[in-house]
Structure formats: C-alpha cells, structure tokens
N, C-alpha and C positions, 0 to 999 in steps of 0.2 A: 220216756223210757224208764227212769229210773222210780216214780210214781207207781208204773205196773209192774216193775218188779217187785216196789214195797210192798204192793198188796195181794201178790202171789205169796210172796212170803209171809206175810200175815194171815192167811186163808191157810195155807199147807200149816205151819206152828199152832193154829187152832182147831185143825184136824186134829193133830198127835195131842190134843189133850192140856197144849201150852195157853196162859196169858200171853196177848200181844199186841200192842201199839204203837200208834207213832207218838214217836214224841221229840219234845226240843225245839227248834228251829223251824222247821217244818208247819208243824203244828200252830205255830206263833203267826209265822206267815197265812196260812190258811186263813186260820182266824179274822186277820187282819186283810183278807179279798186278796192276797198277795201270790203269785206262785214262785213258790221255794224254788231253790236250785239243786239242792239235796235232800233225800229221805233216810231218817233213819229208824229203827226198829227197836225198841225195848220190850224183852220179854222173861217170863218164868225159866224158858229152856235155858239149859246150857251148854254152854259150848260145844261141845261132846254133844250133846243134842242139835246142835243147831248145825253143827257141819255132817255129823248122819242123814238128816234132812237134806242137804243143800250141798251136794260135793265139791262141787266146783267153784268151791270158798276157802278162808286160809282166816285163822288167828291173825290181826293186826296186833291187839293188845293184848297175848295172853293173861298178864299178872292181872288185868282189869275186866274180862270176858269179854271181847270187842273182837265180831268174826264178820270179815268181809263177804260178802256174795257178790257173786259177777258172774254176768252175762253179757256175753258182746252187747254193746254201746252203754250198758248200764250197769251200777254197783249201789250197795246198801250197805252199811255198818250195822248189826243185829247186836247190842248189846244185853248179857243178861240183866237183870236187877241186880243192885249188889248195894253195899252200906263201903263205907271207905274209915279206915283206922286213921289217926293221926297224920296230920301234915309236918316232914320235918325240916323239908328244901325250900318250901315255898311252890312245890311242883306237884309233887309225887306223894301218897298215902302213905304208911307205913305200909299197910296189910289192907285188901277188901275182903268182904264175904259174899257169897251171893245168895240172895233173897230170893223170897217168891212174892213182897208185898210191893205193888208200885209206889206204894208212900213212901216207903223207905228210900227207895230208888230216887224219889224226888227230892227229898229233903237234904242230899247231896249236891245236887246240881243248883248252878248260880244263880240266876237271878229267877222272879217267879213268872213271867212272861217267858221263859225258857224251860220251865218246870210241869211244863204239860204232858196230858197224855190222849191222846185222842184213837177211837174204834171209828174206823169211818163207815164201817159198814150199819153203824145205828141211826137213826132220826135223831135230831133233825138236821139237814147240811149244816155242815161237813160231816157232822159224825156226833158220837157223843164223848164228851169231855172228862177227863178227871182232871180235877183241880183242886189240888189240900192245898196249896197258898195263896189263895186269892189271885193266881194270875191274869184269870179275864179281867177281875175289878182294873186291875192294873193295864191291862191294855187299854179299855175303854177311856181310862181316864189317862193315858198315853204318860206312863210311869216306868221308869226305871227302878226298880229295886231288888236286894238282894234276898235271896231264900233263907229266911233264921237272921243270926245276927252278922252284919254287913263285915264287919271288922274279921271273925271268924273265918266269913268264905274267902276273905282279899288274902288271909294270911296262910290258907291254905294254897292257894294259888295267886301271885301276883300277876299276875298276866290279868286276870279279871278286872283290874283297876283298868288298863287300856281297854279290854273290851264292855265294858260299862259306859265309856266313851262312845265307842262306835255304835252302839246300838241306841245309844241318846241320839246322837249328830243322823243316824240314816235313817231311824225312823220320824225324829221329830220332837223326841220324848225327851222329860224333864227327868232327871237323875231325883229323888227324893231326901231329905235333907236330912235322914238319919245314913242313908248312902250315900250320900255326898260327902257329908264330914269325914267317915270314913274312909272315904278315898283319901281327901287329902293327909288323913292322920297317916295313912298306910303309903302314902308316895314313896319314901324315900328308898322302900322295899322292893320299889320297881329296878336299882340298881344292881341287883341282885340276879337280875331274871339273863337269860342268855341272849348275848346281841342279837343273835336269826330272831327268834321268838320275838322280840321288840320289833325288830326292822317286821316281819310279816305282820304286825299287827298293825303299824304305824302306815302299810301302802294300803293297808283293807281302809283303811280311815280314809287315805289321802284319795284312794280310785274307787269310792264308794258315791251315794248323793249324797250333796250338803259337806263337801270334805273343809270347809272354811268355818260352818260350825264344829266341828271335829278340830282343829287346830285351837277355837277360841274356849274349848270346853275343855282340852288337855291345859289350856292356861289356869284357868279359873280355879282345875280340880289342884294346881298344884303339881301335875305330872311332865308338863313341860320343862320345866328348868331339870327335871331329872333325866328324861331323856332326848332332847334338844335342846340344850342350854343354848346355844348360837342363834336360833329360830326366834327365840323368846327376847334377843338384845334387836330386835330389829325395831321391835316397838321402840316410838316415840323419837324414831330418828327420823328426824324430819325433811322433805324434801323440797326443792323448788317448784311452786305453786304454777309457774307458767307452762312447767311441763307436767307438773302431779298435781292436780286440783284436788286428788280422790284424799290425799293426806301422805301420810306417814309410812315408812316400807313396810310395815306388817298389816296397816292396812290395804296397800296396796298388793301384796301379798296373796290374803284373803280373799279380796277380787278375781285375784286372776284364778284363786283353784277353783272358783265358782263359776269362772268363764271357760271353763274347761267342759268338752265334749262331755257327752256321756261315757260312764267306763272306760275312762284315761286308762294308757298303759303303765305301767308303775315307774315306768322309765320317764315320760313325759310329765307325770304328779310330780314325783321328785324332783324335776328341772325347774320346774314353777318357784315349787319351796325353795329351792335353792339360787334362784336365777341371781339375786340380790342379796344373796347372805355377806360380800364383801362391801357393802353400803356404809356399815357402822365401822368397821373401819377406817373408813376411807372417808368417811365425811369432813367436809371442812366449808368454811365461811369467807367467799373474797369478793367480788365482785357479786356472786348471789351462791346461793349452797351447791357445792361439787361434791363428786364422788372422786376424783381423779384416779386409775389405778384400779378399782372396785371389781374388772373383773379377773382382774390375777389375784387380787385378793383374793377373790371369791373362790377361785378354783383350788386354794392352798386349802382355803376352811373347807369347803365343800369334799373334797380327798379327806381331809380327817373323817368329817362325817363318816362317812361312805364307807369308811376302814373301819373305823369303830363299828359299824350295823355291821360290817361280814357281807356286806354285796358283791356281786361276780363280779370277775373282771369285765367281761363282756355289759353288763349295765352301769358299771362304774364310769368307764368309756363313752357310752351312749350319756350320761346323766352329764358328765363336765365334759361332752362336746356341745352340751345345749345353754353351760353356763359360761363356757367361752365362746358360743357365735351369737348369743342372744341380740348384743349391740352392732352387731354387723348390718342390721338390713337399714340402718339408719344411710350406709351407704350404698347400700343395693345400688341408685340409679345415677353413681360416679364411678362403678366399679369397669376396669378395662373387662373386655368379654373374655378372655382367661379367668380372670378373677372371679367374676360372676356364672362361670362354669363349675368352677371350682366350687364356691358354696352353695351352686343346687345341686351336686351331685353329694353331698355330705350325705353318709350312710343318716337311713330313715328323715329323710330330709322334711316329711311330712309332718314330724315333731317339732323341727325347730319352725314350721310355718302357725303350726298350731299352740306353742310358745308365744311367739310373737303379736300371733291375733289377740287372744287374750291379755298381754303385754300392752296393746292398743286400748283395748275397750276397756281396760283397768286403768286408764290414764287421760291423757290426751284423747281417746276414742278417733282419732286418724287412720284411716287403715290403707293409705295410699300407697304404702312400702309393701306389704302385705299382698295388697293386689296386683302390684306391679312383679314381685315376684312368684306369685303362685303361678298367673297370665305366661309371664317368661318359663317356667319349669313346665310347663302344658304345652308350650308352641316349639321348644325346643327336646326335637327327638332324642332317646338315649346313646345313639351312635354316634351324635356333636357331641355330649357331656363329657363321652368317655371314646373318644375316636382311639382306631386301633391305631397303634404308632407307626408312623413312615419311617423310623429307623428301630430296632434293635440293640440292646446290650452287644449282642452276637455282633452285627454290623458293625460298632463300635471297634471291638478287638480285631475285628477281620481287615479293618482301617489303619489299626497300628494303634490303634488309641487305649490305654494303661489301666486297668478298672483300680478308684479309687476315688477321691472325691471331685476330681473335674469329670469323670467318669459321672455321677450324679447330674453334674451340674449341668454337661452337656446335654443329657437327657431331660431334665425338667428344661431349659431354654427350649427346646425340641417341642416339647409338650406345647408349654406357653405359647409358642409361634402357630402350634398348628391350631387350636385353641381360639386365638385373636383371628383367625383367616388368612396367614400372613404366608404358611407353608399347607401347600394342597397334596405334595407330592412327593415319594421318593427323590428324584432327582432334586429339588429343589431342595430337601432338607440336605442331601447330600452336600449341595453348595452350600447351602447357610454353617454345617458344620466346619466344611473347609477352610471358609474363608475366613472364618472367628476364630477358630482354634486351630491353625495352622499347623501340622507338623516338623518338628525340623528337620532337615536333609542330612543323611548320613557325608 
C-alpha cells in the first residue's frame, strides 16, 4: 500500500513540473533485494506545492518541509530538498533552506547508504540511482559510513551514533574506521540526547535481527557505558559451569537475545537484557558461585533503568514481571495446582514462556520446564485459570464479615481452594468460610 501510494505520488509531482524520488531507506532496502516497510519522497515541490497536490495531507515538520499524505491503510512523508544551517542541540538545525538540487538534499542526510535517490520508473530495476557519495560502493562492500566528515554529522545529531549501530548489527555491515573513531570520540554526547529518543532507539536495536551483535557493537563503539552502564558490568561476571557452560552473564545474555523469535516485542527484548542485570551484584563464591537474592536485586536495578528511559507504566510492569518470574519455572513441576494456575495465568504469559526457552538453549539447553509448562497452559482451559468466584466481596458483607484485610484474605483462601479442586461450589465455600473464620455471637 504504501509503495503505490509513493509512486502515485511521484507520477502526479512529475506531472506539475516537480523533481521527485525515493530516497533513504527505502531505496537502500531496494538496493539490497530487501522490501522496505516505509516510503518516502523527496522532491523540488514545496510544501504549499505539495499539499495543493495532495489534500488529504498535513505538515508533520513544517520548519523542515516534511508533508504527510494518507490514504486509508497507507502514508508517505514527501519531503522538499532543503540544505540545514548549523546544529546547536545536538538535534535541531538552526534554520533550513529549500533547494531544488538533490545533492544538496543529500549531502545533509547521515550516512551514504541512506543518501540515495532513486526514479523507479527508469532502467534498469529498480530504477535509476543518484548517488553523489558513493553509497552503492558502500553497500556492495557492506559499509557503514558517514556522508562528509563523521564527527560533523554525529555532532549535529547524536542520536546518529546509536543509529550507525543499528544499521551495522541489522544489516551485517562493518562501521568504517574513520566512523568508528568518531563514534567513539562523540559517545559521551549521547548523554545529552533525551531518554524517549535513546530508549526508541535502543528497542529498534534490541527487536531488530542480530540484536546481540547490536549490544556487542554499542560496547566496542564506547556507547554502552553511556547509555547502559549496568548492562556493560555483566561482563566477566562469571557463572557456575555446571549450570552455564555458555560462559559469563553478558555472554549468556547475548545468547539468549539471539534465541529470541523473530521481531520480539520491545517488552520481551527488554526482559532478556534485563532478566540478569542483578547477577553482579549478587555474586558470591561458597560452595560454587551463587547469585543468592539476584532477582530482587534485579528488579530494584531494572526499575532504575526503566525510569531513566521514560517507559510506560504499562511495559514497565510487563518488563519486571518477566525479571521476577523468570526463576519460577525451575519450580514449575512442585508447584500446588493454585500456584501453578497462578503463574500461567500471568498477563502475556507467552513472554515469560518465550523468556524462559531461550534462557534454556542459552545455558543448560534443557527445555523440560518449558515443555511441561507450555503442555500445562494448552490443556488447561481459561475458565480453570481464572474460575468465576463461588463467593463474592458482596456475599462476604451480606454474611456479616467487615471488609478489610481478613476481608482479602478470606477471598484469596476462597480462590486458592477453588483453584487446588478443594471447593467446586457455593455451598461448600460457604462452609469452608464458616468454619475458618467463625463469627462471633452477639
């Protein structure tokens, strides 16, 4: 959808007299047999041109010429050419201009594998290319590099430094060593950038392919200790061999985000990274190396994180329910059937199964807990997990009984009973509250 709308939009823009191509991302993907997820447009028109054209569009970035178009199921970003004046945030231009020359247009944008322009409607497939920085050379020979001098574009935008990352770790590609250094000269500028901006950059890394090369190249470039310092102490803390042959927690680590499905949800990447982050604390040497304590550690560090990046509460929640039940299924097949109801019913309980596998085949490679509980969460219907109560709150007062915390308590014993198989029925729970928690006679 969003393909034929690019080139609706490129056909009408080249009616009225406009240059216009795809370029960026897109294009790069192409190139490389890939198909993009988004299209976008750079052209001579302007804005004011471009939404005369195209009504049913809106300015996303006026200061920068960036006009959305949409059509039900599909949208494009149609930016004009423009040149950009000084960077003074680390974010934002001072001032742009808008051009009519796509070299100027390019010679802005980061890296030269992103600096494309492509007409698809010319020979020979895809289209034909404009290229002023060598970006094809740079694909073919599967390079990472920056458009002009590396240091310039990182300082204009630091966010560039993490995504120089990600496009090394997903595609494959080597970072070149006049962008490399300048990563690492330019790290420290990444503290600068705003938590959201970081944390989105850091889950594209984490739920992209290859997220384990993506971790070992934020090491290497120097970007880790600025934005995950706690991630980067896991190294070399070593583990007991009988249960981790694979090594040490960041190695183990690294594993497991590589044992993760395709297109992890940001909630389940993040649980991975995090499942172990109270390991280095918690290490100790007695009988053979222990963690003792590691996952409440874990979940005090892991909340820092978490707070620091600006995550919702809702995936804050979801991310340290998965770094406190991760060692639970070691007891999966001793837990009473309350218990074991209980932690299949854990909201998106399909993460912490998918946690866990990879936890397996990153270690030990045992997956007998694993199967025993996925087996269990399949053969057990949703109206066992969560049966409707045989008593009520309401029933409770209407009994005489005082809401407050035996108020609670009565109720979860209720649950528990009914849970284990122990209570099938009103009347029965009736008695079991009676006879436990007796009223006194006036």
């Amino acid at each position: 959808m969003n393909r034929d709308l690019a080139l609706r939009i490129l056909a009408a823009l080249r009616a009225h007299g406009h240059a216009a191509y795809l370029v960026g991302g897109c294009v790069r993907d192409l190139l490389l047999n890939q198909s993009p997820k988004d299209y976008d447009v750079a052209t001579s028109a302007t804005p004011g041109e471009i939404t005369a054209l195209f009504p049913h569009s809106g300015l996303v970035g006026a200061h920068f010429g960036v006009v959305l178009v949409k059509e039900p199921g599909a949208a494009v970003e149609v930016a004009s050419f423009r040149t950009e004046g000084p960077y003074t945030d680390g974010r934002h231009p001072a001032h742009v201009a808008l051009v009519t020359d796509p070299r100027l247009d390019a010679q802005r944008r980061d890296f030269t594998i992103n600096a494309l322009f492509l007409d698809p409607t010319e020979p020979p497939p895809p289209g034909r290319v404009l290229d002023f920085f060598h970006g094809r050379d740079d694909l073919a020979h599967r390079i990472i590099r920056c458009v002009g001098d590396p240091r310039a574009r990182f300082q204009e935008d630091h966010l560039r430094l993490l995504r120089a990352v990600r496009f090394a770790a997903r595609l494959g590609f080597t970072i070149e060593p006049e962008t490399f250094a300048a990563i690492r000269a330019e790290a420290p500028s990444l503290a600068r950038i705003a938590a959201e901006r970081i944390r989105d950059e850091l889950t594209r890394i984490l739920t992209q392919p290859h997220p384990a090369e993506g971790l070992r190249l934020l090491d290497a470039t120097g970007l880790l200790p600025v934005v995950l310092p706690e991630v980067q102490q896991l190294q070399g803390v070593e583990q007991p061999p009988e249960f981790h042959p694979e090594g040490d927690v960041w190695t183990h680590t690294l594993l497991m985000l590589d044992a993760l499905p395709p297109a992890p949800s940001p909630t389940l990447a993040w649980g991975v990274l995090l499942h172990d982050i109270g390991k280095p604390a918690t290490f100790t040497v007695s009988d053979r190396i222990r963690f003792n304590g590691h996952v409440e550690a874990g979940l005090d560090i892991a909340r820092r994180i978490l707070s620091r990046l600006r995550f919702s509460g809702d995936d804050t929640e979801q991310i340290l329910s998965l770094v406190a039940n991760h060692m639970r299924f070691g007891d999966i097949h001793r837990m009473k059937e309350s218990t074991l109801k209980r932690f299949l019913r854990l909201p998106q309980f399909d993460e912490h199964l998918a946690l866990h596998r990879a936890d397996c085949l990153s270690s030990h490679g045992h997956l007998d807990n694993y199967e025993y509980a996925r087996e269990r969460l399949a053969a057990t219907p949703p109206e066992q997990l969560r049966p409707p109560r045989l008593l009520t709150g309401a029933d409770l007062l209407a009994l005489g009984y005082e809401q407050g915390p035996l108020y609670r308590e009565i109720l979860t014993a209720l649950e528990t009973a009914q849970l284990d198989g122990d209570l099938t029925s009103r009347d029965e729970a009736l008695a079991f509250v009676q006879g436990r928690w007796p009223l006194s006679q006036p």
